[in-house]
C-alpha positions as a Python dict, from the first residue, in 0.01 Angstrom:
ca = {
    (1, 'X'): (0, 0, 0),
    (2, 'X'): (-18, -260, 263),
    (3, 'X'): (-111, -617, 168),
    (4, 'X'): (-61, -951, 378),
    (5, 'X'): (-111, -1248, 80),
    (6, 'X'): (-132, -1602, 120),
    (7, 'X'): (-121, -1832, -147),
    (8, 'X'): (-283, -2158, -11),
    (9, 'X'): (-426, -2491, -210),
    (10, 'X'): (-372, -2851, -246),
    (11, 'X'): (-2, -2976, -250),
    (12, 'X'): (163, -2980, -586),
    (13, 'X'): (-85, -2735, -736),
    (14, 'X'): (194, -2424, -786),
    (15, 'X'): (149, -2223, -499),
    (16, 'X'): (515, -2135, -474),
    (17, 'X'): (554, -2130, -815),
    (18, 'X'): (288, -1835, -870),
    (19, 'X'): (404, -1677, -557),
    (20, 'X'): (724, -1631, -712),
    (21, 'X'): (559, -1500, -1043),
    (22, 'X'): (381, -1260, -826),
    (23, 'X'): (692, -1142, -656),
    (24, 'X'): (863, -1115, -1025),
    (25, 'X'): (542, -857, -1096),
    (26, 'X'): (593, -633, -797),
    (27, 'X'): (935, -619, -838),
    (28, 'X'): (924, -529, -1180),
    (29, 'X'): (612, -276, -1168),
    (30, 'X'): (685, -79, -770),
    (31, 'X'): (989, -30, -769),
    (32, 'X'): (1044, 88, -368),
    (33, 'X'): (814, -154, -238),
    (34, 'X'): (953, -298, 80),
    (35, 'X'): (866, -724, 19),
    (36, 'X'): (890, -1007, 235),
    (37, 'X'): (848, -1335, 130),
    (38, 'X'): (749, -1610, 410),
    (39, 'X'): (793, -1958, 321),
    (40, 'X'): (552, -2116, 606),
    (41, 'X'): (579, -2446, 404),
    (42, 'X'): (815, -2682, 591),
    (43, 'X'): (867, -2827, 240),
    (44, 'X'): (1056, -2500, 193),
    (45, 'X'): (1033, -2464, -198),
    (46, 'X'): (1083, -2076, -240),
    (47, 'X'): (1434, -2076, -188),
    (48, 'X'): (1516, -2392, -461),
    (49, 'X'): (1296, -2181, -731),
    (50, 'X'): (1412, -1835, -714),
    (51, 'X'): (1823, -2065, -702),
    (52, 'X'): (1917, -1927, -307),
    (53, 'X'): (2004, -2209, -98),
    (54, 'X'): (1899, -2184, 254),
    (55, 'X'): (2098, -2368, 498),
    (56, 'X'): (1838, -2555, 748),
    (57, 'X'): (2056, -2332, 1043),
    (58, 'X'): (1862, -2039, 882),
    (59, 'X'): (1520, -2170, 883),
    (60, 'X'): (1316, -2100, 1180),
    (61, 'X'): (1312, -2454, 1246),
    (62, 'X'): (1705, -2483, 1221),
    (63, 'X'): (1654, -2180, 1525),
    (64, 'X'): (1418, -2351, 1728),
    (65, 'X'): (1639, -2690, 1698),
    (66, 'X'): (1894, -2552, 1824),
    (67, 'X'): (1707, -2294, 2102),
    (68, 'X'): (1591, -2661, 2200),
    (69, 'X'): (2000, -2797, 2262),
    (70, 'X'): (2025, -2483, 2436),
    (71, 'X'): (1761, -2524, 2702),
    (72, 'X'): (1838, -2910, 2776),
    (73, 'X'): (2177, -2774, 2840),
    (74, 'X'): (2075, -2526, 3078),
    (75, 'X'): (2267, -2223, 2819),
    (76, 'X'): (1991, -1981, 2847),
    (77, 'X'): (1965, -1673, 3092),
    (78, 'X'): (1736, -1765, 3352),
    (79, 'X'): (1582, -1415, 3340),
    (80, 'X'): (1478, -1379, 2986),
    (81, 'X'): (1181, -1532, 2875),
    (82, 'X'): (1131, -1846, 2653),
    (83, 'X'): (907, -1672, 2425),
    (84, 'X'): (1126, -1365, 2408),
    (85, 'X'): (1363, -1641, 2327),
    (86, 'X'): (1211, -1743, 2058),
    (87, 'X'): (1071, -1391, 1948),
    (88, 'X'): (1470, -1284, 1930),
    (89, 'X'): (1531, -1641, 1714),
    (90, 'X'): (1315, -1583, 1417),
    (91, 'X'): (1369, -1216, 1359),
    (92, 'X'): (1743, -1351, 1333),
    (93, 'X'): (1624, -1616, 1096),
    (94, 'X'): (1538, -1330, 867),
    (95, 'X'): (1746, -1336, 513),
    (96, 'X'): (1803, -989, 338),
    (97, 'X'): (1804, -1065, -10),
    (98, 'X'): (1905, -714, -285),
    (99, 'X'): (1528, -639, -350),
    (100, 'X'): (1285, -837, -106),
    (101, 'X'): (1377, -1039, 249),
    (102, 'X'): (1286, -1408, 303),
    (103, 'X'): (1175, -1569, 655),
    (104, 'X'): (1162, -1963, 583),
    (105, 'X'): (976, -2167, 806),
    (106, 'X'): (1178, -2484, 774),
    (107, 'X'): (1091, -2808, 875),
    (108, 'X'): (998, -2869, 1257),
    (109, 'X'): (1239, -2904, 1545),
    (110, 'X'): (1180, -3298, 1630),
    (111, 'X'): (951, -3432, 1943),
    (112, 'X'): (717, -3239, 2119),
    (113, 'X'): (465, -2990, 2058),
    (114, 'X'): (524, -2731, 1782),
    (115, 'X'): (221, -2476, 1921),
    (116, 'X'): (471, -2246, 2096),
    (117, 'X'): (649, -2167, 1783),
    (118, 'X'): (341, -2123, 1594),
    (119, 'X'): (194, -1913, 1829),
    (120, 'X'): (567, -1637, 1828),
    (121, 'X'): (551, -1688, 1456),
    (122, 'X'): (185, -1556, 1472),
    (123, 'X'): (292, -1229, 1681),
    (124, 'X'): (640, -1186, 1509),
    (125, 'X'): (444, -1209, 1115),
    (126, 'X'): (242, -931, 1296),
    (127, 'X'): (488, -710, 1429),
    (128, 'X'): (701, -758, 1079),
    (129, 'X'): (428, -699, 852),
    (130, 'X'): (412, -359, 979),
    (131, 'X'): (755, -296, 838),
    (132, 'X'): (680, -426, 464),
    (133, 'X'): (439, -285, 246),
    (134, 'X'): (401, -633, 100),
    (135, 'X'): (402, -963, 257),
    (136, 'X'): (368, -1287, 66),
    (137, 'X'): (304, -1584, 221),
    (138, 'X'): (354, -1982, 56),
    (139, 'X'): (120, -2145, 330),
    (140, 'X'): (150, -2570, 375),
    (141, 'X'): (-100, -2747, 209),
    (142, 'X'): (-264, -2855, 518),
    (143, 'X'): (-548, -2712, 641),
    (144, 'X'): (-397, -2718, 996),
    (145, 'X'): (-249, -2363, 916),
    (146, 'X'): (-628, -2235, 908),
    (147, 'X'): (-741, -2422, 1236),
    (148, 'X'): (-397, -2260, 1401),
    (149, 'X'): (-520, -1911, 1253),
    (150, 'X'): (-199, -1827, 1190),
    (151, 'X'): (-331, -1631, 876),
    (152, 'X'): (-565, -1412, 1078),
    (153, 'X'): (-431, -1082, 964),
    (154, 'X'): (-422, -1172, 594),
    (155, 'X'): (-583, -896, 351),
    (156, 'X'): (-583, -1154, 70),
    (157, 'X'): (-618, -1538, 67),
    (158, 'X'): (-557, -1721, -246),
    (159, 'X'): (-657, -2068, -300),
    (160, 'X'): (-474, -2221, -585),
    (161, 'X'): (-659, -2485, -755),
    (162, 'X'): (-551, -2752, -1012),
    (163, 'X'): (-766, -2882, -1278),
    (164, 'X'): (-809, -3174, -1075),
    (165, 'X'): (-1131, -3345, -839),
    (166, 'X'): (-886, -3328, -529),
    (167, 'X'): (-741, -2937, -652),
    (168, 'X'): (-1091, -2792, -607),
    (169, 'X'): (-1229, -3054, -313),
    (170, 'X'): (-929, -2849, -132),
    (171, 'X'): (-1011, -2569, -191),
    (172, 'X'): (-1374, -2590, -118),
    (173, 'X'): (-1243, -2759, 250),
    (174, 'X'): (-1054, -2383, 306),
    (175, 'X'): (-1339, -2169, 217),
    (176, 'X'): (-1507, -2412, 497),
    (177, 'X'): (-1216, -2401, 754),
    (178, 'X'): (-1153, -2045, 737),
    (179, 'X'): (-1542, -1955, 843),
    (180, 'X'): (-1539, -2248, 1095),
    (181, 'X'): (-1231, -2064, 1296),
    (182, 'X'): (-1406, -1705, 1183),
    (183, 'X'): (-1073, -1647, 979),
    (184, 'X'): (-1182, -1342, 782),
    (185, 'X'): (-1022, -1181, 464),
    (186, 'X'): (-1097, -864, 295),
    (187, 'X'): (-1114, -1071, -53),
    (188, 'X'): (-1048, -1426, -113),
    (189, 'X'): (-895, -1530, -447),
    (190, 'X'): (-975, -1864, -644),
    (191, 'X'): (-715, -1938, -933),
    (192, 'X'): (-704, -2200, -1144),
    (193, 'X'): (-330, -2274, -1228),
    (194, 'X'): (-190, -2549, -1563),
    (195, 'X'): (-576, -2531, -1663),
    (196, 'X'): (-620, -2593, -2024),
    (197, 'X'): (-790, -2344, -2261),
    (198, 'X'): (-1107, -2539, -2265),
    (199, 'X'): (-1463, -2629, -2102),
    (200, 'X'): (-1247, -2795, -1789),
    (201, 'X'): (-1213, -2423, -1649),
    (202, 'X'): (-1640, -2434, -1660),
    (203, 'X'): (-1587, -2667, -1351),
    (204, 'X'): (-1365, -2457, -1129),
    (205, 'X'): (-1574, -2130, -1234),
    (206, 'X'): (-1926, -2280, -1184),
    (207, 'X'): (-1783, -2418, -820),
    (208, 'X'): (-1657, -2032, -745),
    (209, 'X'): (-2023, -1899, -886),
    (210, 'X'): (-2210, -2120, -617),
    (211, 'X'): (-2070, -1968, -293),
    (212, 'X'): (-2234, -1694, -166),
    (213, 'X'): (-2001, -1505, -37),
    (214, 'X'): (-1929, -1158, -241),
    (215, 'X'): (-1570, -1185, -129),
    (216, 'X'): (-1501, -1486, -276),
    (217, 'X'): (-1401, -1396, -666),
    (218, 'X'): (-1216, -1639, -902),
    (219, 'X'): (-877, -1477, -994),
    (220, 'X'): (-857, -1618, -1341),
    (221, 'X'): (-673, -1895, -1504),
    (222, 'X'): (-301, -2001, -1640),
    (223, 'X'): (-238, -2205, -1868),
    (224, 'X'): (81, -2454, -1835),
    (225, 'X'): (340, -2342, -1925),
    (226, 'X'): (708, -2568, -2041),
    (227, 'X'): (907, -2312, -2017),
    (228, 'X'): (854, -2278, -1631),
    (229, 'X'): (809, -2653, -1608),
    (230, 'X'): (1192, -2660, -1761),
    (231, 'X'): (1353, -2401, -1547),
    (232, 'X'): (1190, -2543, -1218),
    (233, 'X'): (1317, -2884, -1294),
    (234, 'X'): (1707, -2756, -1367),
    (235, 'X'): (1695, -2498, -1072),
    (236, 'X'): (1705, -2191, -1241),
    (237, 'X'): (1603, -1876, -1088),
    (238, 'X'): (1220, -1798, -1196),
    (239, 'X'): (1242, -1460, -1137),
    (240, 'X'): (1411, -1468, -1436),
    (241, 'X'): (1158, -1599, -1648),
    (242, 'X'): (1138, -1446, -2002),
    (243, 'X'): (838, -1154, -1962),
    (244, 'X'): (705, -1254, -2324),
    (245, 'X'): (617, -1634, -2100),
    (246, 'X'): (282, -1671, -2151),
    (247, 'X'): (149, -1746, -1854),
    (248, 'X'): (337, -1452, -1682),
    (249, 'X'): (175, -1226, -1886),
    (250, 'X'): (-154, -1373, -1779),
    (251, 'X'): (-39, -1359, -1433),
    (252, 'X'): (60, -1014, -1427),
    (253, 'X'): (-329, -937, -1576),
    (254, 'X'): (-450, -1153, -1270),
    (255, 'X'): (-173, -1022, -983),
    (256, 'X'): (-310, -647, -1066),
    (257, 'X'): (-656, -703, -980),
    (258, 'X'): (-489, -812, -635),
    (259, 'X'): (-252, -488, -609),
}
């Protein structure tokens, strides 16, 4: 199995929240699968819901802040490389966790132009990938992540929607990004997440039914759920959500089709 996923949406519609649900599945169904988790959000939210704290220092952009000091100061060899550099930075921003690693993005370094970094974390998420059998990825909400094509080598892109005008204007803006930069995926995944049990989800699934595009599917839908809600808001780690939740049994229904 080798699968490069990005969850990707409007902000504040649960991507990181089903990513996490998703790495709960895989970790509880394959039990050798090597995992690694990128949070590419410089909101950082993976490490607050599954309860690790991540010291900014750790972050890629804790790295490149202080790779920055470094070359003002003149403390770099003059024979190596900036982008080897950098390279050498984020594979030591890597966190080993017991069952899955974590690379966190982090917020950026401060003035100046962030494209170099984006452009090593392209090659390093490359050269990485090929050492997991599962990447997940919590992309930023923005849809400057698409235009960077830093997702190029993705196998599976899914758009989280909200029930919400701006949830699926979002995600119809992604679907349109993605073919504008000729980003291509071998399925994209609609989902509707906190969307009640009722004709609101005919919205979201008549929007998914008018693209043309045979690899565009909707995923499914899940429901809200409080118990989730309540463990998010006291930091508790969500991998350790109850299996009989509700919505993670839907989600484990949805994350198969996926796997």
């Amino acid at each position: 199995m080798k699968k490069i996923i990005s969850f990707s949406g409007k902000g504040g519609v649960g991507k990181s929240t089903l990513l996490v649900l998703m790495l709960k599945y895989l970790l509880e169904k394959f039990k050798n699968l090597d995992i690694l988790v990128i949070d590419a959000d410089p909101d950082a939210n993976i490490g607050d819901i599954i309860g690790k704290e991540i010291n900014f220092k750790e972050t890629i952009g804790g790295k490149m802040t202080a790779l920055k000091d470094k070359i003002q100061n003149r403390q770099i060899p003059l024979d190596v490389s900036k982008d080897q550099i950098i390279e050498s930075e984020v594979f030591e921003a890597l966190i080993e966790m017991d069952d899955f690693d974590i690379l966190e993005m982090g917020r950026g370094e401060g003035s100046g132009c962030y494209c170099s970094v984006n452009n090593t974390l392209k090659r390093v998420i490359d050269v990485l990938s090929k050492n997991y059998d599962v990447v997940l990825i919590d992309a930023p909400a923005g849809l400057e992540y698409f235009a960077r094509k830093t997702g190029r080598n993705v196998t599976d892109l899914v758009i989280v929607s909200d029930p919400s005008k701006m949830g699926i204007h979002t995600m119809k803006r992604i679907l349109e990004v993605t073919k504008e930069v000729d980003l291509r995926f071998e399925n994209i995944w609609v989902l509707g997440n906190r969307f009640p049990e009722n004709s609101i989800r005919d919205i979201l699934e008549k929007e998914v039914g008018n693209i043309k595009e045979e690899y565009v599917k909707l995923l499914g839908f899940i429901s809200n759920d409080d118990e989730i809600s309540k463990m998010n808001i006291i930091g508790e780690n969500l991998l350790q959500l109850p299996n009989e939740s509700e919505a993670y049994k839907i989600g484990k229904e949805l994350f198969a089709k996926i796997i």
